[in-house]
C-alpha positions as CSV (number, residue, x, y, z in Angstrom):
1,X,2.7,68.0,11.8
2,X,2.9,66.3,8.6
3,X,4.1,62.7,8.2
4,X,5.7,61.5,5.6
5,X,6.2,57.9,4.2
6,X,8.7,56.7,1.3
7,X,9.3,53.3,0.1
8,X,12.8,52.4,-1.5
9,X,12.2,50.9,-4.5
10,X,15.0,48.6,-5.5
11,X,16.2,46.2,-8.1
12,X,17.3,42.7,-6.8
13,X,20.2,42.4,-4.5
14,X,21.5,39.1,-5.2
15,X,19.3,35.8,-6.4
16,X,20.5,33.1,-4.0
17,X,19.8,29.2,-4.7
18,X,19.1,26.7,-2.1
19,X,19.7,23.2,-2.6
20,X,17.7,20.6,-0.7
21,X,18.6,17.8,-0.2
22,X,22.4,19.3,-0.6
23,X,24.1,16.1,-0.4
24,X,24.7,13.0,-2.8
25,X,21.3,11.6,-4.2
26,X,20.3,8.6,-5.8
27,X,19.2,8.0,-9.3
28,X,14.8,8.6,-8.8
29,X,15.1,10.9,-5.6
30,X,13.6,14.1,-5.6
31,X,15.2,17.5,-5.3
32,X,14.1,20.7,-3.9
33,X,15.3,23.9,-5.4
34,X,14.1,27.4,-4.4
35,X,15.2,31.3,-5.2
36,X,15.0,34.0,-2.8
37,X,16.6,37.6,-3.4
38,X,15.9,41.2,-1.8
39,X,13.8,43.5,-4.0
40,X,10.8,45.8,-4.0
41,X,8.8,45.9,-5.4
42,X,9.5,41.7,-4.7
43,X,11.1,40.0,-7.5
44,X,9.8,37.3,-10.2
45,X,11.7,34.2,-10.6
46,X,12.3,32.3,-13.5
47,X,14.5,28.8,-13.5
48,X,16.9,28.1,-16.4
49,X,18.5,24.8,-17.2
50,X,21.9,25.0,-19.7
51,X,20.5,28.8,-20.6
52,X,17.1,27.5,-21.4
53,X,13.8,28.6,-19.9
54,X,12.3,25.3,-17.7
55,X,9.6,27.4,-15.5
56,X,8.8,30.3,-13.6
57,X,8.0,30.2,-9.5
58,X,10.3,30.4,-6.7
59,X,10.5,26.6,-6.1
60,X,11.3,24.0,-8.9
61,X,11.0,20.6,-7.7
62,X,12.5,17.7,-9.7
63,X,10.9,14.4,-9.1
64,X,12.8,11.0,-10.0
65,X,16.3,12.1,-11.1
66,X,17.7,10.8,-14.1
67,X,20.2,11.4,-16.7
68,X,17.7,13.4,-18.2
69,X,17.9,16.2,-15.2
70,X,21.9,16.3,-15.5
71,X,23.1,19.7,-16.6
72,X,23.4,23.4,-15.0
73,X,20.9,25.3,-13.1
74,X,20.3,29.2,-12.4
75,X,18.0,31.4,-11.3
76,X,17.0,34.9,-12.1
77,X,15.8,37.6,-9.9
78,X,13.6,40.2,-12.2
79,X,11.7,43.3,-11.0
80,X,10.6,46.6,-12.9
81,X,13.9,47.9,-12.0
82,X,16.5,45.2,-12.7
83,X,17.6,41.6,-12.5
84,X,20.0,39.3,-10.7
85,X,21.6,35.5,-11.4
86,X,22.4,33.1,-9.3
87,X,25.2,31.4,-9.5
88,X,24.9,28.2,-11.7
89,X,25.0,24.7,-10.1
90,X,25.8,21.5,-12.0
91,X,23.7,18.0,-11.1
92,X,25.9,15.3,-12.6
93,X,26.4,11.8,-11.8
94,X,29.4,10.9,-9.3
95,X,30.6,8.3,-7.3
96,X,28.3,4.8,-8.9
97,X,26.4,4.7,-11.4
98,X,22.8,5.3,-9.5
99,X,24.1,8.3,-7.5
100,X,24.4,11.8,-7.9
101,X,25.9,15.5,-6.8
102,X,25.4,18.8,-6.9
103,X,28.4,21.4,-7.5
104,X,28.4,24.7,-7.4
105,X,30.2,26.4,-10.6
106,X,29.9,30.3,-10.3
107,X,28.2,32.4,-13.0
108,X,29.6,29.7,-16.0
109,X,26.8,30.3,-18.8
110,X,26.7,34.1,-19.5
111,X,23.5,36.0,-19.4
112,X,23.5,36.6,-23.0
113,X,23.0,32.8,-23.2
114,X,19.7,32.9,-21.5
115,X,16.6,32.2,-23.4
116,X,13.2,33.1,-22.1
C-alpha cells in the first residue's frame, strides 16, 4: 500500500484586522493592531497608512497617539500565489479634543493606491 500526501497550496482567504483596544482612546494611549488571514504557504503582512507603506509584521503597535497617527489603515495578506486587503479603518479624533475612535470604512483607498 502506497500513501500519499498533498498539501493545498492557497492564496490568502481574507486579511482580517483586529483592533485593540476597540473602543474610544485618549490622545498618548497606545494601540494594538494585528493581521491574520488563511494561506499556505502562510502569508506576509505588510501595514499601509493612507496607501503608503509604514512596516511589515503581523502586529503594528502605535505608541502615544497623536494627530500625527490620524488617517486610514489596511493590511495586506501576500503569498506566492496571491494577495488579500483588509478592509480600511480610519483613527480620527471624536468626541473632545484629547480623545479618539476607530471606524471601520470598507475597502475606501483602491489597491492601485498602494505604495510599497
Amino acid at each position: 500500500m502506497t500513501l500519499m500526501y498533498f498539501s493545498v497550496l492557497d492564496p490568502p482567504k481574507c486579511a482580517s484586522m483586529f483592533i485593540s483596544p476597540s473602543a474610544e482612546i485618549v490622545e498618548g494611549d497606545s494601540v494594538t493592531l494585528s493581521c491574520s488571514s488563511d494561506s499556505n504557504p502562510p502569508a506576509k503582512i505588510s501595514w499601509f497608512k493612507g496607501g503608503m507603506f509604514v512596516r511589515s509584521g503581523r502586529i503594528y503597535s502605535i505608541s502615544n497617539i497623536s494627530s500625527d497617527h490620524s488617517g486610514e489603515y489596511k493590511c495586506k495578506s501576500i503569498n506566492e500565489h496571491g494577495e488579500k486587503y483588509s478592509d480600511a479603518v480610519m483613527l480620527s479624533k471624536c468626541c473632545g479634543v484629547h480623545n479618539w475612535i476607530w471606524r471601520n470604512i470598507g475597502g475606501r483607498f483602491s489597491d492601485s493606491e498602494l505604495q510599497q
